[in-house]
RODO-2510 file (C-alpha; in nm, 4 decimals, decimal comma):
residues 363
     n   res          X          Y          Z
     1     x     0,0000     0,0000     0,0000
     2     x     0,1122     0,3530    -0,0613
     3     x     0,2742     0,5012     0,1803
     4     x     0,1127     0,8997     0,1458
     5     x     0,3413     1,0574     0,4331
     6     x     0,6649     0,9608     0,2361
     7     x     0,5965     1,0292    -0,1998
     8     x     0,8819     1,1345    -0,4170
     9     x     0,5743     1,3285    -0,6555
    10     x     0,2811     1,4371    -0,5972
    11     x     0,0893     1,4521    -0,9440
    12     x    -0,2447     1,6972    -0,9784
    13     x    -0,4607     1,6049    -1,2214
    14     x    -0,4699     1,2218    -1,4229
    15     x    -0,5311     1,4413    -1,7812
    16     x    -0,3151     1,3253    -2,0187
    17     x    -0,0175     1,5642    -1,9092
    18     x    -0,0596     1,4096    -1,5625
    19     x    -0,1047     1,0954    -1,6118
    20     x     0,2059     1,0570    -1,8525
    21     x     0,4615     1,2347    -1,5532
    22     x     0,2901     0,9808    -1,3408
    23     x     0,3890     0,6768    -1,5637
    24     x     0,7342     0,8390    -1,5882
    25     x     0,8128     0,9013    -1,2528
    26     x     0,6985     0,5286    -1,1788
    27     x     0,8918     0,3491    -1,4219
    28     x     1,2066     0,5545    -1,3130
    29     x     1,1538     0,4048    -0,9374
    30     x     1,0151     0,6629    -0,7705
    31     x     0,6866     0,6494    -0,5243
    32     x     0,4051     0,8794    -0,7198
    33     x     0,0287     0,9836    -0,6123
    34     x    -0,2003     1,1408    -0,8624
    35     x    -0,4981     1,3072    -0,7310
    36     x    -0,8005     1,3539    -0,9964
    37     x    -1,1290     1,5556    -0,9409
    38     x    -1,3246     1,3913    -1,1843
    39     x    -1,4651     0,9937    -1,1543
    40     x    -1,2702     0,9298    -1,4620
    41     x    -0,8938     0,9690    -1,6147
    42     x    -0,8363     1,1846    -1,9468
    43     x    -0,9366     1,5363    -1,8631
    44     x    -1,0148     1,7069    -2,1908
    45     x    -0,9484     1,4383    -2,3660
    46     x    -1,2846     1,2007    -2,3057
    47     x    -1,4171     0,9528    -2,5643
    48     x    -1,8053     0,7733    -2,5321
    49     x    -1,7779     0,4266    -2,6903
    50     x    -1,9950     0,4186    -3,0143
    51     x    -1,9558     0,0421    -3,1941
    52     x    -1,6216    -0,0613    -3,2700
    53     x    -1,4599     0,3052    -3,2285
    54     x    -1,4877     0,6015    -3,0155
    55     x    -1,6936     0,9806    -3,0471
    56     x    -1,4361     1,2067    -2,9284
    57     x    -1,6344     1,5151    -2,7121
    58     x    -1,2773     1,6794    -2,6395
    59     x    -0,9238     1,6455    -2,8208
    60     x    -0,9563     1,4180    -3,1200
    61     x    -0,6525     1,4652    -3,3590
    62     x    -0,3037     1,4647    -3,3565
    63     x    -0,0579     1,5378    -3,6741
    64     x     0,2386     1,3908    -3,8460
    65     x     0,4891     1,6437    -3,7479
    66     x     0,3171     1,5249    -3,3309
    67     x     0,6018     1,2398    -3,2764
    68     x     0,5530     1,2488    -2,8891
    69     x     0,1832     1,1331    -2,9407
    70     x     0,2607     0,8470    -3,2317
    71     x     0,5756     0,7404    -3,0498
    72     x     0,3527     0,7056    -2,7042
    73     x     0,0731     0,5687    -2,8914
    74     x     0,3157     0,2697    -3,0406
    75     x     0,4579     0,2047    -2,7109
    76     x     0,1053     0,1589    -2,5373
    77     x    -0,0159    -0,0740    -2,8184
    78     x    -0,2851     0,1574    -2,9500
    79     x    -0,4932     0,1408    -3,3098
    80     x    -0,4948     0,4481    -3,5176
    81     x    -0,6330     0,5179    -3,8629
    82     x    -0,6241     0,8620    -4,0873
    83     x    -0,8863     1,1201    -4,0579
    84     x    -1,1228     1,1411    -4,3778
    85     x    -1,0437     1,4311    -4,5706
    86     x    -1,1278     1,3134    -4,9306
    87     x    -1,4100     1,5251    -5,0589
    88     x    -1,4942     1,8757    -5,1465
    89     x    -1,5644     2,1320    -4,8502
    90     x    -1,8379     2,4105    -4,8015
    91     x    -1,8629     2,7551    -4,7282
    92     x    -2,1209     2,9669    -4,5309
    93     x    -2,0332     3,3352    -4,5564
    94     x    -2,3603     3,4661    -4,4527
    95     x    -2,7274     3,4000    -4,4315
    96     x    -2,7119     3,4038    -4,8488
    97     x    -2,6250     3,0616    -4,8591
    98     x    -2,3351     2,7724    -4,8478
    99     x    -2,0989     2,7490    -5,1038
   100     x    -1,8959     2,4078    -5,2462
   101     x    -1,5067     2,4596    -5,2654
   102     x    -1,3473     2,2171    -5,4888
   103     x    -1,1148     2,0160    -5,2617
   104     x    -1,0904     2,0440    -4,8877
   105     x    -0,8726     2,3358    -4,7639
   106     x    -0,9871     2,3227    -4,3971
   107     x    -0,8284     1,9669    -4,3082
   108     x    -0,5164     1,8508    -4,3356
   109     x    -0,3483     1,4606    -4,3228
   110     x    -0,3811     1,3975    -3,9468
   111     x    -0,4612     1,0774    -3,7491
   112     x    -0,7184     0,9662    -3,4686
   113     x    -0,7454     0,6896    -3,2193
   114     x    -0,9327     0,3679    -3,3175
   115     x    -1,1161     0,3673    -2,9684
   116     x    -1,0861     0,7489    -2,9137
   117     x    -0,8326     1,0076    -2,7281
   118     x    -0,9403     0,9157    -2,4053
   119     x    -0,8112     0,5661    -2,4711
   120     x    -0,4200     0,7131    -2,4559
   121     x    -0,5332     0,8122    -2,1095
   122     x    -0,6736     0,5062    -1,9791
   123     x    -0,3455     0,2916    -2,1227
   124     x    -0,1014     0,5556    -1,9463
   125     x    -0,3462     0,5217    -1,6216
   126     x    -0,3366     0,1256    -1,6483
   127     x    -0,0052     0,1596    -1,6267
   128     x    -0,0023     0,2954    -1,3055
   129     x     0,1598     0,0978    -1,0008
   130     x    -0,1639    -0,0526    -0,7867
   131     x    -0,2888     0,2247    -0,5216
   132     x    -0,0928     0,5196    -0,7504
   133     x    -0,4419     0,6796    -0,8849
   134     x    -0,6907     0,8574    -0,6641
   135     x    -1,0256     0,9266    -0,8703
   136     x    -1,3175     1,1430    -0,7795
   137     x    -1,0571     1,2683    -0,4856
   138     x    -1,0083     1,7181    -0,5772
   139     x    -0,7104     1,8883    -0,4172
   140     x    -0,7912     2,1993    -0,2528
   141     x    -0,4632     2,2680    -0,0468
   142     x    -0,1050     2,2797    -0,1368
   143     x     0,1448     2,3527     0,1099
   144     x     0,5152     2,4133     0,0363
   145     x     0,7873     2,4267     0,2777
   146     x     1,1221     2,3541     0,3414
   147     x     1,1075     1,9762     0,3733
   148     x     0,8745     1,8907     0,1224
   149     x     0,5468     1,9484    -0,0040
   150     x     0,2186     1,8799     0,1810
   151     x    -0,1128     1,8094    -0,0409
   152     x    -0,4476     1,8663     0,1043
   153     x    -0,7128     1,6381    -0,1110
   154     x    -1,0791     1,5217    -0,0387
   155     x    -0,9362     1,2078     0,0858
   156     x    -0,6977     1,3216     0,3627
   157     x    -0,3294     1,4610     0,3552
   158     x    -0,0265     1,3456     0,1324
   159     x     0,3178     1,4544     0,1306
   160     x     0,5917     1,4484    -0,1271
   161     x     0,9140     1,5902    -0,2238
   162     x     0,8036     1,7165    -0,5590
   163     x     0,4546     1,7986    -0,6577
   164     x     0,3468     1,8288    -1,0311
   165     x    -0,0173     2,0656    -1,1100
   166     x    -0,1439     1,9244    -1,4470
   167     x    -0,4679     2,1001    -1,4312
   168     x    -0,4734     2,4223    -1,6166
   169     x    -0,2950     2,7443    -1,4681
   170     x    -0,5560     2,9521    -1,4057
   171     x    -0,8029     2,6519    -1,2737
   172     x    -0,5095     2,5730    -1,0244
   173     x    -0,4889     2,9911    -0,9374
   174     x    -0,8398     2,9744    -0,8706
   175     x    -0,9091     2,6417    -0,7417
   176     x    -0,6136     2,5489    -0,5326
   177     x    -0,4963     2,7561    -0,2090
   178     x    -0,1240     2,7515    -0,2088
   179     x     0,0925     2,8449     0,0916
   180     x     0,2754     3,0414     0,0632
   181     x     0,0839     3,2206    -0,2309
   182     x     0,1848     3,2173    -0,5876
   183     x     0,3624     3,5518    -0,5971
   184     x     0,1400     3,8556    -0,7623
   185     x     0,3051     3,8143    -1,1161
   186     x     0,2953     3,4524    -1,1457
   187     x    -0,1096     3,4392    -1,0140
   188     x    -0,1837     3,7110    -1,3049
   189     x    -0,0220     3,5129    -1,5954
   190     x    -0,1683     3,1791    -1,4231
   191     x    -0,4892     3,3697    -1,4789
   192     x    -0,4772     3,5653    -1,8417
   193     x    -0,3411     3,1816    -1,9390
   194     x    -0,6891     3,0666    -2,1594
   195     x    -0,7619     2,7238    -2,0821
   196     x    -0,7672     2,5011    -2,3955
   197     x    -1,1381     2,4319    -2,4450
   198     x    -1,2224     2,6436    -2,1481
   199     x    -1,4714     2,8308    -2,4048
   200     x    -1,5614     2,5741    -2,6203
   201     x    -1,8723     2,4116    -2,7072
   202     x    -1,8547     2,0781    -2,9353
   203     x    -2,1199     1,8754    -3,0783
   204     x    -2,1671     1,4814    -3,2283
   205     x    -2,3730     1,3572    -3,4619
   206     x    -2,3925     1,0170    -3,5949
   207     x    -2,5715     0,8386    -3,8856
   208     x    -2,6701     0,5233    -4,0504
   209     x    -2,4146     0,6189    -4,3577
   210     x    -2,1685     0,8989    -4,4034
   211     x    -2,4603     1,0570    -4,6872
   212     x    -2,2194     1,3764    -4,7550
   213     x    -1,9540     1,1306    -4,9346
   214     x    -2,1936     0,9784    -5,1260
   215     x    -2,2588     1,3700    -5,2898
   216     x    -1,8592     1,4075    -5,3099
   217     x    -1,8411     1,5938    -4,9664
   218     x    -1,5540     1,5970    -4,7148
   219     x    -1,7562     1,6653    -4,4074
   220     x    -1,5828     1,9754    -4,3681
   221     x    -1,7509     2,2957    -4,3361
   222     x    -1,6889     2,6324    -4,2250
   223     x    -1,9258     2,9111    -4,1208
   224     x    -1,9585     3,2486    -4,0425
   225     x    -2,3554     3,2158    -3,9580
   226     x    -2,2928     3,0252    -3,7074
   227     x    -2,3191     2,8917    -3,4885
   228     x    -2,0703     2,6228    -3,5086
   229     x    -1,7858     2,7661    -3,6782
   230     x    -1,6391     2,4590    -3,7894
   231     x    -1,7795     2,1043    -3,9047
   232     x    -1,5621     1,8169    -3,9676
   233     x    -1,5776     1,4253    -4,0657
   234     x    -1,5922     1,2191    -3,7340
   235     x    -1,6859     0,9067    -3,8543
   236     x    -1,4697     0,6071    -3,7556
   237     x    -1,2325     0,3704    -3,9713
   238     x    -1,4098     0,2483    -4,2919
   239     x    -1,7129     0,5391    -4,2148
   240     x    -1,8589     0,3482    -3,9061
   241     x    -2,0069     0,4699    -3,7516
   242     x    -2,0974     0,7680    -3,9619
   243     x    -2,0774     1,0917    -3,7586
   244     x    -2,0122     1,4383    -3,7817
   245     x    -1,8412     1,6887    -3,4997
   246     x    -1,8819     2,0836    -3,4893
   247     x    -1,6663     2,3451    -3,2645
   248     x    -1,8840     2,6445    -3,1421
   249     x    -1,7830     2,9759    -2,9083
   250     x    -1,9621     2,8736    -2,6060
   251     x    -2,0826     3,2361    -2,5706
   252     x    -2,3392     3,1281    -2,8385
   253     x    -2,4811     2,9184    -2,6019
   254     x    -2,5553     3,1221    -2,2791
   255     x    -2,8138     3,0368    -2,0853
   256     x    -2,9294     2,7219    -2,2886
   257     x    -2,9260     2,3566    -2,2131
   258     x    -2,7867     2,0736    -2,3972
   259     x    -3,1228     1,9806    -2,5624
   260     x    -3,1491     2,3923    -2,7277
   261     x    -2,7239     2,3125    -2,7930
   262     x    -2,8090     1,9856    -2,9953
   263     x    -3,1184     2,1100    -3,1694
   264     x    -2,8986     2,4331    -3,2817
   265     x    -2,6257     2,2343    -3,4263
   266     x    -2,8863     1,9590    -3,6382
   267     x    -2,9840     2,2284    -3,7450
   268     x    -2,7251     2,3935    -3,8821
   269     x    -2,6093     2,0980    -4,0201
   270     x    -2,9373     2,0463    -4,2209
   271     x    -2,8042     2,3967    -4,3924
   272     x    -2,5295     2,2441    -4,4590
   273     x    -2,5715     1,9292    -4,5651
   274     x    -2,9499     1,8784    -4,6428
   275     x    -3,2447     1,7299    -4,4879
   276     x    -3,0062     1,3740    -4,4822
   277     x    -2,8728     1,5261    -4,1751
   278     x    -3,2449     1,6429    -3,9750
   279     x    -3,2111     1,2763    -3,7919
   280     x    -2,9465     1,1587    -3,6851
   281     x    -2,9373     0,8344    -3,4496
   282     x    -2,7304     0,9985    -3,1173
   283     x    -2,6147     1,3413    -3,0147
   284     x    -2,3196     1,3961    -2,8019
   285     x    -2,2317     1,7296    -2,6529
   286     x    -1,9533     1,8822    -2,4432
   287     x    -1,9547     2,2365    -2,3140
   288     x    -1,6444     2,2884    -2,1895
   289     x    -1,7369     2,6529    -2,0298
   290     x    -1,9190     2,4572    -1,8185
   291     x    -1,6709     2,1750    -1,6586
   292     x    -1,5963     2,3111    -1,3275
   293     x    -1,2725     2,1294    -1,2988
   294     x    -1,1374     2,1808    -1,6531
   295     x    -1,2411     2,6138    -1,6056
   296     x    -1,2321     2,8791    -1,3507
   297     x    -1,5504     2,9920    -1,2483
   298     x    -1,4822     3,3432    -1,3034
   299     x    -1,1835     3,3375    -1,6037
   300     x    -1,0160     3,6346    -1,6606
   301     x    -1,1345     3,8514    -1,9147
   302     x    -0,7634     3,9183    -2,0333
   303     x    -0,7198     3,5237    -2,0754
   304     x    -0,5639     3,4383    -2,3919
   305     x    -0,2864     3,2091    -2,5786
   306     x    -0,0323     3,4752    -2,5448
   307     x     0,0593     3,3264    -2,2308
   308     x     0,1177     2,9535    -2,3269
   309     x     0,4475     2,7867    -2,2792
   310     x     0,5490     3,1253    -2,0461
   311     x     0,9120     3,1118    -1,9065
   312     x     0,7448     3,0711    -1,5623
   313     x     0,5948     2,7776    -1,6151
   314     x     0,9443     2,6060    -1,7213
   315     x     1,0897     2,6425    -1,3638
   316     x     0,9609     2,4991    -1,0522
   317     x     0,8036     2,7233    -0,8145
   318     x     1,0094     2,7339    -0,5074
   319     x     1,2060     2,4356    -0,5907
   320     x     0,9223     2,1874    -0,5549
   321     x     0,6304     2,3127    -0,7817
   322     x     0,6401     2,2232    -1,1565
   323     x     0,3409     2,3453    -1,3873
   324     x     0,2531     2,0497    -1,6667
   325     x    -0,0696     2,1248    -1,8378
   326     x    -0,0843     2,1618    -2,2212
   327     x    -0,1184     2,5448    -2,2149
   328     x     0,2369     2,5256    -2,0159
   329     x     0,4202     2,3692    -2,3386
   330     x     0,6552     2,6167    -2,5535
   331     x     0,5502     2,3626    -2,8374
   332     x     0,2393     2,2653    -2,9557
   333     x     0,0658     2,4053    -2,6411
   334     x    -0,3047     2,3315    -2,6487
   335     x    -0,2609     1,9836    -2,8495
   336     x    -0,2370     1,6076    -2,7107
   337     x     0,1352     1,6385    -2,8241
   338     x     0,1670     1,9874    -2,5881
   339     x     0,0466     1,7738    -2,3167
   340     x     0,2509     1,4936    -2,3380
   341     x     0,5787     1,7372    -2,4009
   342     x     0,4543     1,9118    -2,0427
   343     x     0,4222     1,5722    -1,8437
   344     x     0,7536     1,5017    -1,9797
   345     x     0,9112     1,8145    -1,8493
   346     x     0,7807     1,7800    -1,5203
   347     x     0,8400     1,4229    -1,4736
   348     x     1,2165     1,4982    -1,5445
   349     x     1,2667     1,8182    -1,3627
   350     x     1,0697     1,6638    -1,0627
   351     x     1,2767     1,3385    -1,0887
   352     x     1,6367     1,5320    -1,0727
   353     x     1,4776     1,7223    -0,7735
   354     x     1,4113     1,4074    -0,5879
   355     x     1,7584     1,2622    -0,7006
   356     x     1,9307     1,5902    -0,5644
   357     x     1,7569     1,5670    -0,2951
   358     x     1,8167     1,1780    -0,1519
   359     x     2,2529     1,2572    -0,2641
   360     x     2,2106     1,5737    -0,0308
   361     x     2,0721     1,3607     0,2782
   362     x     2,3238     1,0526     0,2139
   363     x     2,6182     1,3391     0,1832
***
């Protein structure tokens, strides 16, 4: 059983940044607890099974020049197949009408998970030594000092050496007391740092067929009318199941429930697409604006990308904090791979700490 008075890392948040420090940390030898608010592992990356693949509600791509994510997928076993991009793409300037573009500008070569994103997460979490994983289980508290680091979760108390926040900066500024404080400038970039998704609505359709092929259509739309900017192919490998996926501002979606969300986005996709697409068989939607542990309650109206990857978030806070949440990568920040390069980074800084650490008490 895991000792929780005596961890090398602590580890906040079992997202995919989290969960692949975790599964770093472990296989190097050292004693790791990751604390997760939610009942499941993945964070923004959560798949619902649909028939022999996955409907991805958050992160759903990755690209060929993303070797972190193909090199992790490879090592954990995991199917992949090409997104569907063959077809011709439409148009919606205005209210005037949709327009066909020969060939499909919006997407580009990229691949997806046979069983969906979330399944990266739940390898990397399977992964996980016996007793390492702590679901449904929120940290409120951390306290820093100068023997360690002190974690205040809904279960009880753990302390560590090293403790890693893979939740997004401002959620942790917002969420999480720390003691001592985060100092005045760090707080304010933690909070003008946008969290990926945080405003995000997306939506999930799926059919009996993927119809729009059948009329030479990629699936791919873009519209300024609104009020999903963006439509894409979601089916799964070979078209099954047939489904289409659209990314709206949730601002367009104040003050409405899912059931005003879904019948805004069939409908938009009957614009589209034609009265094929007035019924389709399920309807999954994710508003992201409204995940209390993915964003702040009250984000900062200043929040933005500017801030991702910031210096400050490459250097531990006080020698024991390190910050590992896709917004925190200099590369790729806000994508699967941005994650994984964050967990990375923290894992190893976190690891030399420890290391440092155990030569200075034996010296």
């Amino acid at each position: 059983m895991t000792d929780l008075r005596n961890l090398d890392v602590i580890v906040i948040g079992a997202g995919v940044s989290g969960l692949f420090a975790a599964r770093s940390l472990a296989r190097a030898g050292l004693s790791v607890r990751c604390f997760e608010a939610r009942e499941r592992v993945g964070g923004r990356v959560h798949s619902i099974e649909a028939g022999r693949t996955g409907i991805d509600l958050g992160a759903t791509w990755f690209w060929p020049n993303e070797v972190l994510v193909e090199s992790v997928a490879r090592d954990l076993g995991l199917a992949i197949f090409p997104q569907a991009t063959e077809g011709d793409a439409l148009f919606e300037p205005d209210a005037s009408g949709v327009e066909r573009i020969e060939g499909n500008p919006i997407d580009v070569p990229s691949s997806r998970f046979t069983w969906g994103a979330q399944s990266l997460a739940t390898r990397l979490a399977d992964k996980l030594p016996v007793g390492s994983l702590s679901l449904g289980d929120p940290v409120k508290e951390v306290h820093i000092g100068d023997g360690g680091v002190e974690v205040e979760a809904a279960s009880g108390t753990a302390q560590a050496g090293q403790v890693i926040v893979a939740i997004p900066p401002s959620l942790a500024a917002e969420a999480v007391s720390f003691s001592p404080a985060l100092p005045d400038a760090l707080a304010d970039i933690c909070a003008r740092t946008l969290v990926w998704m945080g405003n995000t609505v997306k939506a999930v359709a799926t059919y009996d067929e993927p119809f729009w092929r059948r009329d030479g259509l990629a699936g791919s739309a873009v519209s300024y009318l609104g009020p999903f900017r963006e439509i894409h192919d979601h089916s799964g490998p070979a078209g099954s199941p047939a489904a289409l996926f659209g990314f709206a501002g949730a601002v367009n979606f104040v003050g409405q429930d899912s059931l005003g969300m879904g019948e805004a986005f069939v409908a938009q996709l009957v614009r589209l697409f034609g009265r094929a697409a007035a019924h389709p068989k399920s309807l999954y939607l994710a508003d992201w604006s409204r995940e209390s542990v993915t964003t702040p309650k009250s984000p900062s109206p200043l929040a933005s990308t500017e801030t991702y990857g910031h210096p400050v978030f490459q250097v531990p806070f006080l020698g024991r904090l390190h910050w590992a949440s896709t917004e925190t990568a200099p590369a790729f920040a806000g994508h699967i791979e941005g994650a994984i390069e964050a967990g990375m980074r923290a894992a190893r800084n976190a690891d030399r700490a420890v290391r440092a650490s155990a030569m200075r008490s034996r010296s």
